[in-house]
PASE-342067 format. One line per 5 residues: number of its first residue (from 0); for each residue x, y, z of N, C-alpha, C, O. Coordinates in steps of 0.2 Angstrom, whole numbers, plus 5000, padded with zeros to 4 digits. Example, Ala and Ser with C-alpha at 12.3 -4.5 7.8 and 13.67 -1.06 7.14 Angstrom:
! residues 2
0> 5066:4972:5039:5062:4978:5039:5066:4984:5039:5071:4983:5042  5064:4989:5035:5068:4995:5036:5064:5000:5039:5067:5006:5040
END
This chain:
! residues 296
0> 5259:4901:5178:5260:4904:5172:5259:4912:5173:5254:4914:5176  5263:4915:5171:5263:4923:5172:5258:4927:5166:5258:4925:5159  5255:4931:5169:5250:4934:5166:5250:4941:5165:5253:4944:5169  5248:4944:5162:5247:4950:5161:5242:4955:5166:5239:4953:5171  5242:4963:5165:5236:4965:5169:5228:4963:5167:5223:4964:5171
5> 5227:4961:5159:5222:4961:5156:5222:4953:5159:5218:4951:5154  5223:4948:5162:5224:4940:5164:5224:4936:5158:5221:4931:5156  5228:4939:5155:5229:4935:5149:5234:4934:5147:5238:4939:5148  5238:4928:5143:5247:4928:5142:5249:4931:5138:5245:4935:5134  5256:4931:5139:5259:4937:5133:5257:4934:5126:5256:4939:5121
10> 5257:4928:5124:5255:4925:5119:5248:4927:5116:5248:4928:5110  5243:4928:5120:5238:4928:5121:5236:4934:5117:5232:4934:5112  5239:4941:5121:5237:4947:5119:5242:4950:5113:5240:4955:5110  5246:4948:5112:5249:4948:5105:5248:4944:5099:5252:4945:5094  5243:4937:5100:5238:4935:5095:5234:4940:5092:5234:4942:5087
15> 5229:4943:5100:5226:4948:5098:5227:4954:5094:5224:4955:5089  5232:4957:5098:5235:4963:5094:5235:4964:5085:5233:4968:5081  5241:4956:5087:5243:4954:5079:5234:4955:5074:5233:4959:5069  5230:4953:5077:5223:4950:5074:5221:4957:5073:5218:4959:5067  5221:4961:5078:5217:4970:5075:5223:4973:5072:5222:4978:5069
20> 5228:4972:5073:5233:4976:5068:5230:4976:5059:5229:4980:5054  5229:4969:5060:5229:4967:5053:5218:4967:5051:5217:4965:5045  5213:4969:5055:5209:4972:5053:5208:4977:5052:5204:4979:5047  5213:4983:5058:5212:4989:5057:5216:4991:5048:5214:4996:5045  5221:4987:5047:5224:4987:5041:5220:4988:5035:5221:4992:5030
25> 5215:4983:5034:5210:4982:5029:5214:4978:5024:5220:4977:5025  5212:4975:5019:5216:4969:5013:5220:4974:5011:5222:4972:5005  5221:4977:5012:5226:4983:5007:5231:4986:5010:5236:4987:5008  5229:4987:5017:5233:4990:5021:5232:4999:5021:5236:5003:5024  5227:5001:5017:5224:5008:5017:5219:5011:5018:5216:5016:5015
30> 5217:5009:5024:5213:5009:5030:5215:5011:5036:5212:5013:5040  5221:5010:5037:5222:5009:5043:5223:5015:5046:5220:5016:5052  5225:5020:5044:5226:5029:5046:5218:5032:5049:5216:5033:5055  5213:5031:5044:5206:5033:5046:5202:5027:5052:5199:5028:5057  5205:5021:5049:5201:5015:5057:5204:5017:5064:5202:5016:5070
35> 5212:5018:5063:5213:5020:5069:5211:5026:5070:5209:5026:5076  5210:5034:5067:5209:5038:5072:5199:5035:5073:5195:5039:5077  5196:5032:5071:5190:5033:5072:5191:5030:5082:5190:5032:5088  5194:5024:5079:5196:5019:5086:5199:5026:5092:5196:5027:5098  5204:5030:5090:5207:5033:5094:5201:5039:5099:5201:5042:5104
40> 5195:5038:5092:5188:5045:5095:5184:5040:5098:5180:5043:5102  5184:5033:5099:5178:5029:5102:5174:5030:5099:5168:5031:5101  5175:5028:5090:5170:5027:5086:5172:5020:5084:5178:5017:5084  5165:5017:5081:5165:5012:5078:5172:5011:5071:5171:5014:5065  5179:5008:5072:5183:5007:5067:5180:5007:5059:5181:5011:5054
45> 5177:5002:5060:5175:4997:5055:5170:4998:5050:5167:4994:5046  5167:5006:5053:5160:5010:5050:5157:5008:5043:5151:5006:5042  5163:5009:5037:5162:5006:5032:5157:5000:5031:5152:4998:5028  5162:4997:5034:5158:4989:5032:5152:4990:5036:5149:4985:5034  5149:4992:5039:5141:4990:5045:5137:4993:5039:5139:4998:5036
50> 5131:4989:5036:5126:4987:5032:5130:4987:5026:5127:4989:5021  5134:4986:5024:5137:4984:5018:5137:4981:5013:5139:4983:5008  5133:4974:5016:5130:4968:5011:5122:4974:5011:5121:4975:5005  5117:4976:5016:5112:4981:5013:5113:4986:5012:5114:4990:5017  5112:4989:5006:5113:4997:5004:5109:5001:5008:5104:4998:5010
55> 5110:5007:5010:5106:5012:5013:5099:5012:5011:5094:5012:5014  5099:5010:5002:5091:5012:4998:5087:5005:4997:5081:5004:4995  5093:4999:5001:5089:4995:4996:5082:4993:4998:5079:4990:4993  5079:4994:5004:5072:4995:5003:5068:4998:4998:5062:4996:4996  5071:5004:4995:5069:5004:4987:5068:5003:4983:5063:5003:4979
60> 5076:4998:4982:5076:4994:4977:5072:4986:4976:5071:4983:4971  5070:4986:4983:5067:4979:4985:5059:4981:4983:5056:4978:4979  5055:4987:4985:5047:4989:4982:5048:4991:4974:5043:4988:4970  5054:4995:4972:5053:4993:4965:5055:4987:4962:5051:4986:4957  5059:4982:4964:5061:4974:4961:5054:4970:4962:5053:4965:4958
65> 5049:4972:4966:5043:4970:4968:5037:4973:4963:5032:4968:4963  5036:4975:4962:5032:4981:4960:5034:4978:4949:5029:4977:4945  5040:4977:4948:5043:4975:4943:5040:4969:4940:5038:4967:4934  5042:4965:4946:5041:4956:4947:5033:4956:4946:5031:4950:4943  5028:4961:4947:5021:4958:4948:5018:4959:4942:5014:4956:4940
70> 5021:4967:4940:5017:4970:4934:5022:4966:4927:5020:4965:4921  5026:4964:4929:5029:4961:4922:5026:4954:4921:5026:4952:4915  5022:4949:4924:5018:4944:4925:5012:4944:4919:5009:4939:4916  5010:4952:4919:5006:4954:4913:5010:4959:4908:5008:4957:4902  5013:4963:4908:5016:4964:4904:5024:4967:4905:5027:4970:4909
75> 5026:4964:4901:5034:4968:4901:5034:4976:4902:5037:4979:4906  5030:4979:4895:5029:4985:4896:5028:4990:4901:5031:4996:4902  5025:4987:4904:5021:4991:4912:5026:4988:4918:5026:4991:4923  5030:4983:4918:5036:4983:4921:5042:4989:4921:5045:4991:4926  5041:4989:4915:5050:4994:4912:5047:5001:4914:5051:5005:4914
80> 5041:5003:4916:5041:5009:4919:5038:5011:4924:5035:5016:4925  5041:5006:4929:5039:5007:4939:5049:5013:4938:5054:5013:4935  5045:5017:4943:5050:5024:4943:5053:5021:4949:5050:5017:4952  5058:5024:4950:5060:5027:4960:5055:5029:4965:5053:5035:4964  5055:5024:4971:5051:5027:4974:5048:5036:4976:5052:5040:4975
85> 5042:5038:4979:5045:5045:4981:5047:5046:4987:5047:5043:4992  5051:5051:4984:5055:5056:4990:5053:5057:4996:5056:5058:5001  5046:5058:4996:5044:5057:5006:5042:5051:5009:5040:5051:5014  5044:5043:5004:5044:5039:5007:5050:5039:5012:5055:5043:5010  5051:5036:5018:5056:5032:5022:5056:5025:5022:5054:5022:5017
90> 5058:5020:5026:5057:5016:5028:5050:5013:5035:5047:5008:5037  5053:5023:5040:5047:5022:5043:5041:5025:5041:5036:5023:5044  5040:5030:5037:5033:5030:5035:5029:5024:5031:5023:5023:5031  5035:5020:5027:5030:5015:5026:5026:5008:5031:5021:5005:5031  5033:5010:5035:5032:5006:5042:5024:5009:5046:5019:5006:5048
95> 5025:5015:5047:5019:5017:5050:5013:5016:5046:5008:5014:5049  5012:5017:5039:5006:5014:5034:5002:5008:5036:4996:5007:5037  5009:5003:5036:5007:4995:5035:5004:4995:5041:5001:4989:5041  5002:5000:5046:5000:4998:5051:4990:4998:5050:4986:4996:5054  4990:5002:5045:4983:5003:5043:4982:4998:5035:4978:4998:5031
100> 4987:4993:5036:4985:4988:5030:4988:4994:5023:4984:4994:5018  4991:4997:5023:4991:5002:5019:4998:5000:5014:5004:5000:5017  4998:4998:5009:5005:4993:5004:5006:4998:5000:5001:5002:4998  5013:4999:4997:5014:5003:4990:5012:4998:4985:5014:4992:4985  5009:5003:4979:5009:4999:4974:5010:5006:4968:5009:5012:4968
105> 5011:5001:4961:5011:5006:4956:5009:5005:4950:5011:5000:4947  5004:5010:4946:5002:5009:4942:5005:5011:4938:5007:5016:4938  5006:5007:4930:5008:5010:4925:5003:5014:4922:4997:5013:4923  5006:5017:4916:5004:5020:4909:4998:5015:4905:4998:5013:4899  4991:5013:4909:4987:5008:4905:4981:5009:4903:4978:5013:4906
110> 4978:5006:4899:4970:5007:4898:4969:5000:4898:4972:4996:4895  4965:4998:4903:4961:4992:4905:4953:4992:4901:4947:4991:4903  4956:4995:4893:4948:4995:4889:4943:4990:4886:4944:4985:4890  4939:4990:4882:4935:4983:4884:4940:4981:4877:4939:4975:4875  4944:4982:4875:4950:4978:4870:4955:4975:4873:4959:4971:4871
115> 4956:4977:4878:4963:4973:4884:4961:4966:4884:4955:4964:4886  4965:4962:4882:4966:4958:4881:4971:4952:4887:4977:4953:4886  4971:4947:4892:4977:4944:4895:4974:4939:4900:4970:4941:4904  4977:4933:4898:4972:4926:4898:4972:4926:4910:4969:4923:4914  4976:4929:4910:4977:4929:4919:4973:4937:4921:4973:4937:4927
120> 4969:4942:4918:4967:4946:4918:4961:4947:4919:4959:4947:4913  4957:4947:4926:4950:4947:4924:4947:4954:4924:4947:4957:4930  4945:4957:4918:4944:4965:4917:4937:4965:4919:4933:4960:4919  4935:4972:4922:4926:4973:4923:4922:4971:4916:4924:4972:4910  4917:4969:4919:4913:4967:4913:4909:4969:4911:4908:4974:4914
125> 4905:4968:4904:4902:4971:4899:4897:4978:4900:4896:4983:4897  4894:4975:4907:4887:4982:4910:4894:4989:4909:4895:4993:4905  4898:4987:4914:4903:4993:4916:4905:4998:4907:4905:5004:4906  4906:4994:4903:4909:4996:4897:4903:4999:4892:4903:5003:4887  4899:4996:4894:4893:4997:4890:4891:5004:4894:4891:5009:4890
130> 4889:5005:4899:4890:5013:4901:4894:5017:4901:4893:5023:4902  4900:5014:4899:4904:5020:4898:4903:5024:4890:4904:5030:4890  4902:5021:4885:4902:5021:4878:4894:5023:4881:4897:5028:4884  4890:5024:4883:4883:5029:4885:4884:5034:4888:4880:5038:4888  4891:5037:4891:4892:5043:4893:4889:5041:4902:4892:5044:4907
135> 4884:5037:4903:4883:5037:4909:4888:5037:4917:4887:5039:4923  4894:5033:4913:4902:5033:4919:4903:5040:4917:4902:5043:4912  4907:5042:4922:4908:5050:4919:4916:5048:4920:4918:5043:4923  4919:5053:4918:4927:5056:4920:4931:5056:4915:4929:5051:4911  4936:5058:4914:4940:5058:4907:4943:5048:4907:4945:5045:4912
140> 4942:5046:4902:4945:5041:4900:4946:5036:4905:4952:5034:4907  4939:5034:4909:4939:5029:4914:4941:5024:4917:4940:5023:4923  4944:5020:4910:4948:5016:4910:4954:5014:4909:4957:5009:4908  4958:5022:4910:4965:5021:4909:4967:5022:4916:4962:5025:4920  4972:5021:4919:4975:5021:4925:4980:5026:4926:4983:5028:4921
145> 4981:5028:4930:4984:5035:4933:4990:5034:4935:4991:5033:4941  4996:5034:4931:5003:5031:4931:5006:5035:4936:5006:5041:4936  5009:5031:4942:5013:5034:4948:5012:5028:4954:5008:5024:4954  5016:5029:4957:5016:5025:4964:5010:5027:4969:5010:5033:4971  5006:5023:4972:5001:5025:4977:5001:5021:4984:5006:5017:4984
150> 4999:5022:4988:4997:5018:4995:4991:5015:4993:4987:5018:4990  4989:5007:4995:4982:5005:4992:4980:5000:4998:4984:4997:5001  4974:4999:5000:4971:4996:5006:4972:4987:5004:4970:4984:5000  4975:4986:5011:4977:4978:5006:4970:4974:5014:4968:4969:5013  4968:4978:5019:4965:4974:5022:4959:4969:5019:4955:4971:5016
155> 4960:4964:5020:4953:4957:5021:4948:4958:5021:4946:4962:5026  4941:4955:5014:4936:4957:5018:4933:4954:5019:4937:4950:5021  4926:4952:5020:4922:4949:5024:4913:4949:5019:4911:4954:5018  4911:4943:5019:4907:4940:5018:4900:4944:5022:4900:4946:5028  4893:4945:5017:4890:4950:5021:4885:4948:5025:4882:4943:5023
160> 4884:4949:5031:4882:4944:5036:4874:4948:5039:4873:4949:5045  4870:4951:5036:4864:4957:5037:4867:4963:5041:4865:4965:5046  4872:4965:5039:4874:4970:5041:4879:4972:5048:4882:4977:5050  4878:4964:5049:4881:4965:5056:4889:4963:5055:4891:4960:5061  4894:4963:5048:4900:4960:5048:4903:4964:5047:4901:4969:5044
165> 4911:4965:5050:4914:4968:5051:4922:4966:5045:4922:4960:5043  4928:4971:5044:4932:4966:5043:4937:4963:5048:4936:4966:5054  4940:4961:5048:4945:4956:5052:4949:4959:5055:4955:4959:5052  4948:4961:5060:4954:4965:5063:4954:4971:5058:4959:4970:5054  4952:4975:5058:4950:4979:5054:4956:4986:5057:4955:4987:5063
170> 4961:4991:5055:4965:4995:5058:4962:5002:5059:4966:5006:5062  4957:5004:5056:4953:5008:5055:4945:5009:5060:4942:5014:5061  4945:5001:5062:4939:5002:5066:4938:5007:5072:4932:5010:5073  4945:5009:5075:4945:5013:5080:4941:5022:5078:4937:5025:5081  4946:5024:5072:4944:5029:5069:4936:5030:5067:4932:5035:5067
175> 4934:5026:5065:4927:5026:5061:4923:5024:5069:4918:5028:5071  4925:5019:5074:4921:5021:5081:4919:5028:5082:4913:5030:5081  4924:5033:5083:4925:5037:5085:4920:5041:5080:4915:5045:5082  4921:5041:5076:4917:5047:5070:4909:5046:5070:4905:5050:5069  4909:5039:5071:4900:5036:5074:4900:5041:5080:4897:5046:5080
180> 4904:5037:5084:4901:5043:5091:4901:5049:5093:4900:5052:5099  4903:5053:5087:4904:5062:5087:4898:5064:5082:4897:5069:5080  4893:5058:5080:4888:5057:5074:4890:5060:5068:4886:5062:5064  4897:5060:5067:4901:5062:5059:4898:5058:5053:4896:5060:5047  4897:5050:5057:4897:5045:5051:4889:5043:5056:4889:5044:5062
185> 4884:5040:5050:4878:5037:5053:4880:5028:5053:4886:5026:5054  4873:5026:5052:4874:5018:5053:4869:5016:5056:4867:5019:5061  4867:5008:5056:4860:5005:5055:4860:5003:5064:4865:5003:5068  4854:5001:5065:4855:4998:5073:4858:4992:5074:4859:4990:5080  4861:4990:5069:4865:4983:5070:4871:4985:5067:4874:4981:5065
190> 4873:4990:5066:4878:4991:5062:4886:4991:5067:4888:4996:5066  4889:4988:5070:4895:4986:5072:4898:4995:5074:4896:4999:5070  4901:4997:5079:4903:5003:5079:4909:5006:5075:4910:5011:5072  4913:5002:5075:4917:5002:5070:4920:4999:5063:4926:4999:5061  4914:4996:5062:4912:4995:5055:4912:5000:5049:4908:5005:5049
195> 4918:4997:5044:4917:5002:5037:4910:4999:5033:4910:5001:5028  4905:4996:5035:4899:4997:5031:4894:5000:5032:4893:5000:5038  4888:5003:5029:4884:5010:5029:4887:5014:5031:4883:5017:5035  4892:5017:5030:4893:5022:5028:4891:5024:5020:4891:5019:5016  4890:5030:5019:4887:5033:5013:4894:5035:5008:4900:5034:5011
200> 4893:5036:5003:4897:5039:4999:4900:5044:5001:4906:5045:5003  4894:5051:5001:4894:5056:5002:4898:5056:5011:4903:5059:5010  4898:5052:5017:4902:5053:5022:4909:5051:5021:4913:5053:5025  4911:5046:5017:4917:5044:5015:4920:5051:5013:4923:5055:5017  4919:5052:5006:4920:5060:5002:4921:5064:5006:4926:5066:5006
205> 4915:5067:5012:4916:5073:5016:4917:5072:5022:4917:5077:5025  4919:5066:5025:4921:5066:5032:4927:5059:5031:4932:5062:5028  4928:5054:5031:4933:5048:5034:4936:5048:5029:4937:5042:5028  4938:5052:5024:4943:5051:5021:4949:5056:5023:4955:5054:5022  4947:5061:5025:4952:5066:5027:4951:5066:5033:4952:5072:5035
210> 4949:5061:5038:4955:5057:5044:4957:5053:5043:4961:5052:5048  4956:5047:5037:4961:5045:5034:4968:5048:5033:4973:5047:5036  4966:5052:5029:4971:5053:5026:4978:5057:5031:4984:5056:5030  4975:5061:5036:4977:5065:5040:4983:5056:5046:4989:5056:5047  4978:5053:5047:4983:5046:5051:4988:5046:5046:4994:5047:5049
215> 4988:5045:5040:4994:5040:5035:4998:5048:5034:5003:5047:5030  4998:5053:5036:5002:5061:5035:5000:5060:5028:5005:5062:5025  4996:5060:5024:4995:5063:5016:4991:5068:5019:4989:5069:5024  4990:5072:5011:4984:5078:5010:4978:5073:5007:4978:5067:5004  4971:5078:5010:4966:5074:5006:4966:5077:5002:4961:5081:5004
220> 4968:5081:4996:4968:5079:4988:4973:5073:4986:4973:5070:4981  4975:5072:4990:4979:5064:4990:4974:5059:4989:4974:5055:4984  4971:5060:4993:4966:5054:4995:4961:5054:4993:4958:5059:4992  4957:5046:4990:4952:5045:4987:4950:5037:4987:4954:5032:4988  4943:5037:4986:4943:5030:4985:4945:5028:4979:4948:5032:4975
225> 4944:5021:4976:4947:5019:4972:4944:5020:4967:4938:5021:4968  4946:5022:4961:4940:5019:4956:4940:5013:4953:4945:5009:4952  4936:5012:4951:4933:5004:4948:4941:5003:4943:4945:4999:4945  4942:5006:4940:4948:5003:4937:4953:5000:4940:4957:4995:4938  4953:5003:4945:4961:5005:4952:4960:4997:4956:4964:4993:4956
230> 4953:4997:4959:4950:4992:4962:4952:4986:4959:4955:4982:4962  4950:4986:4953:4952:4982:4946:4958:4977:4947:4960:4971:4947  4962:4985:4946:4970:4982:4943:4974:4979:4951:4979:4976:4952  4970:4982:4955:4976:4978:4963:4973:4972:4964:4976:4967:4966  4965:4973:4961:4962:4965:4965:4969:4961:4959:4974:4958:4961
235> 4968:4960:4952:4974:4958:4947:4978:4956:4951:4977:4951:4955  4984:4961:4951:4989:4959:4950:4993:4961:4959:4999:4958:4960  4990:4965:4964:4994:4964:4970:4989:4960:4974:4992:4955:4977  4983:4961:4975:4978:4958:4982:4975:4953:4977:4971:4955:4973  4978:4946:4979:4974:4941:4978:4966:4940:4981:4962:4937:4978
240> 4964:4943:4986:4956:4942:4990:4952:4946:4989:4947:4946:4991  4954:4952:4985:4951:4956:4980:4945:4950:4976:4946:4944:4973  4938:4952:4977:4935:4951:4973:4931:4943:4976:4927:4939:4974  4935:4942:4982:4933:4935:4984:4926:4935:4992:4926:4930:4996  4922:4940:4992:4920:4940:4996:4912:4943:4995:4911:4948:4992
245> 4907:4941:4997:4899:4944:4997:4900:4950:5001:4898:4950:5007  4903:4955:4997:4903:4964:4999:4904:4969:4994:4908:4967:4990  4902:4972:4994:4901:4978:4988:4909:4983:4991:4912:4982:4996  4909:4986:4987:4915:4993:4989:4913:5000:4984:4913:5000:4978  4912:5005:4988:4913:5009:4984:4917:5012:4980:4923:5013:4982
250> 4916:5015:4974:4922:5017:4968:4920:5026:4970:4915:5029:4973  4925:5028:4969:4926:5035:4965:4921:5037:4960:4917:5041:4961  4922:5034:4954:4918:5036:4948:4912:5037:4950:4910:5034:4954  4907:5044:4946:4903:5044:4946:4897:5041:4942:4899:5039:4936  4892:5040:4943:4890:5037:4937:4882:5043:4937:4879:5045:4942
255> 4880:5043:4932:4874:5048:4930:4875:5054:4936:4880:5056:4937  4869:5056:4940:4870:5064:4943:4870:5062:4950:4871:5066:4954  4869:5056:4952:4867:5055:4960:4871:5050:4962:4872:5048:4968  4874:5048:4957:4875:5038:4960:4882:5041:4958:4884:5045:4954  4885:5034:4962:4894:5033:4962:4893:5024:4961:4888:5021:4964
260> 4898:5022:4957:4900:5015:4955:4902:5013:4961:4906:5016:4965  4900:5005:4962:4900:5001:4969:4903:4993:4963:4903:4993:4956  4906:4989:4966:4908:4983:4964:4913:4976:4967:4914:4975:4973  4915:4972:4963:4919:4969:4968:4915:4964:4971:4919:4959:4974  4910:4963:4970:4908:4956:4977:4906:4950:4971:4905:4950:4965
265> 4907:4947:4977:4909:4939:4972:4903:4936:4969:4903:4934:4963  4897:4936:4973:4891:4934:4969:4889:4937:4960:4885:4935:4955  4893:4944:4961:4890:4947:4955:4896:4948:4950:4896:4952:4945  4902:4942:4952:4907:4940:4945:4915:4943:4950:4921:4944:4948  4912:4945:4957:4920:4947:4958:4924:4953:4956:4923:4958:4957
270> 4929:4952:4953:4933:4956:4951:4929:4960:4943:4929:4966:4941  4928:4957:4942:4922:4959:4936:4916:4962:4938:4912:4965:4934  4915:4962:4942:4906:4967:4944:4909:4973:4947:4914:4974:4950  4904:4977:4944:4902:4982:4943:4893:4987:4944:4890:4987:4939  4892:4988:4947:4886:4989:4947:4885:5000:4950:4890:5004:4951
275> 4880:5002:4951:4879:5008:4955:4874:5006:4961:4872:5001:4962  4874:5013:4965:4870:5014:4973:4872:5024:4971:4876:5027:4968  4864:5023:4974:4863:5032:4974:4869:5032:4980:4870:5027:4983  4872:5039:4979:4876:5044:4983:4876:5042:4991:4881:5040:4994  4869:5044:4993:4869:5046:4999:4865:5039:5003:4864:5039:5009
280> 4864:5032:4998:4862:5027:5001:4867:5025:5006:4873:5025:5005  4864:5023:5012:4869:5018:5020:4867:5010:5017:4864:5006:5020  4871:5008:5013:4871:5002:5009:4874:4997:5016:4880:4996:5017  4870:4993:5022:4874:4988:5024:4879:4985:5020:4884:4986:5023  4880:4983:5015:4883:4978:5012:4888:4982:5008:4891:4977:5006
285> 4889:4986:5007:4897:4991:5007:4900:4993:5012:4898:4995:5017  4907:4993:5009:4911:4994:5011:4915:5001:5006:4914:5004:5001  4921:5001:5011:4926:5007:5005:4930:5005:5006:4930:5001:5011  4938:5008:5004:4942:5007:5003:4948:5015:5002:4947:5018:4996  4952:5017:5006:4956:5024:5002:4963:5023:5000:4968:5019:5002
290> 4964:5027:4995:4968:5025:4990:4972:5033:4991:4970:5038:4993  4980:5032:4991:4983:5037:4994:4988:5038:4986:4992:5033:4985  4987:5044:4981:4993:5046:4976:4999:5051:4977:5000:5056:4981  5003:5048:4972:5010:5051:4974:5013:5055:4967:5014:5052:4962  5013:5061:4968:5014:5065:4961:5023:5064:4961:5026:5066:4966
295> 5026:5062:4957:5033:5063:4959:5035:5068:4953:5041:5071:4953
END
């Protein structure tokens, strides 16, 4: 059988032919001027169609259809107003976060007051609302939420074991080693080297928040611990293990002249507790958490 130079029959390669005439064509046949000169530069023809079935944003569309899906669960309202991501997301910067347990998430327009009502919603309890009505929680309207998309710590915690527990693969342990060992951050003689608990308020505040903040590329006015509401509405409605473990966390708010609000651990109602620790106490049994905001 006689063959060509390419070893192929005449049949063969004018099957082919035939086959890319009628691709470079497109269903229409107006396509074909642009796929060929693309072909005739040694560019991909076919450019259009590569990711076609996914749009360039739809990973946007996928955190806001996300983000929609969770908060609509409790209300439609706080649904209908998840925005467009921001503009200094990428794909890889969110890729680079997750590597510190770090999830977008978004708050709406809400007050989690002691009248919030919703039978899947477990709100902070009576102590917490009862000091706020004494003036003793401080900060403008401390139970409304701060409407915008944020970065929020999704890592696992851990049950408190006399000081000597750690959390679980922890992605920060390295960073907070290092800050023990420069004596930036103190801590107990059992305290794990790079364990997030006893640490103070006051060292979160003026030291490992803004190298925090600094790893994830934010500003530390970005950056902050949670506050009890914040705490609150992700243990809700994104981080189911929110509130499931014997550990304190520190909040942001402050509470009277010395103390900042701690809560979250499971013996004291979970997602419902609420309690204080002076400022500068190295509480074993706390942890923190940073909270990364996005003005758009």
């Amino acid at each position: 059988m006689k063959l060509d130079m390419v070893g192929r029959t005449p049949s063969e390669v004018l099957g082919l032919q035939r086959d890319m005439l009628e691709r470079l064509s497109g269903n229409e046949g107006d396509l074909w001027l642009e796929r060929y000169k693309r072909l005739h530069s040694g560019e991909n023809p076919f450019a259009e169609l590569v990711g076609a079935s996914v749009p360039a944003d739809a990973w946007k569309d996928a955190l806001v259809a996300t983000a929609r899906k969770k908060l609509g669960k409790f209300s439609s309202a706080w649904a209908k107003q998840v925005t467009s991501v921001p503009t200094a997301w990428t794909p890889q910067s969110i890729a680079d976060v997750a590597a510190y347990n770090m999830r977008p998430v978004f708050f709406p327009d809400a007050d989690i007051n002691e009248a919030f009502q919703h039978r899947k919603y477990t709100k902070p309890g009576k102590w917490y609302y009862d000091n706020i009505r004494s003036g003793a929680v401080k900060g403008d309207t401390p139970t409304r939420l701060r409407p915008g998309w944020a970065l929020a710590d999704f890592s696992v915690g851990t049950d408190y074991t006399d000081g000597t527990q750690v959390l679980p693969t922890d992605p920060w342990a390295g960073l907070i080693g290092d800050l023990r060992g420069k004596k930036l951050v103190g801590a107990y003689d059992t305290t794990p080297l790079g364990s997030r608990f006893a640490i103070t308020w006051d060292e979160w505040n003026d030291v490992v928040l803004a190298h925090m903040a600094a790893k994830l590329c934010a500003t530390r006015a970005q950056t902050s611990l949670e506050r009890a509401v914040e705490f609150n509405f992700i243990g809700n409605v994104y981080d189911p293990s929110r509130g499931r473990f014997n550990m304190w966390v520190w909040f942001q708010d402050a509470f009277g002249g010395v103390y900042r609000l701690i809560g979250g651990v499971r013996g004291d109602g979970g997602l419902a507790s609420v309690g204080y620790y002076w400022r500068g106490r190295r509480g074993g049994d706390v942890a923190g958490r940073p909270l990364v905001r996005f003005v758009q």
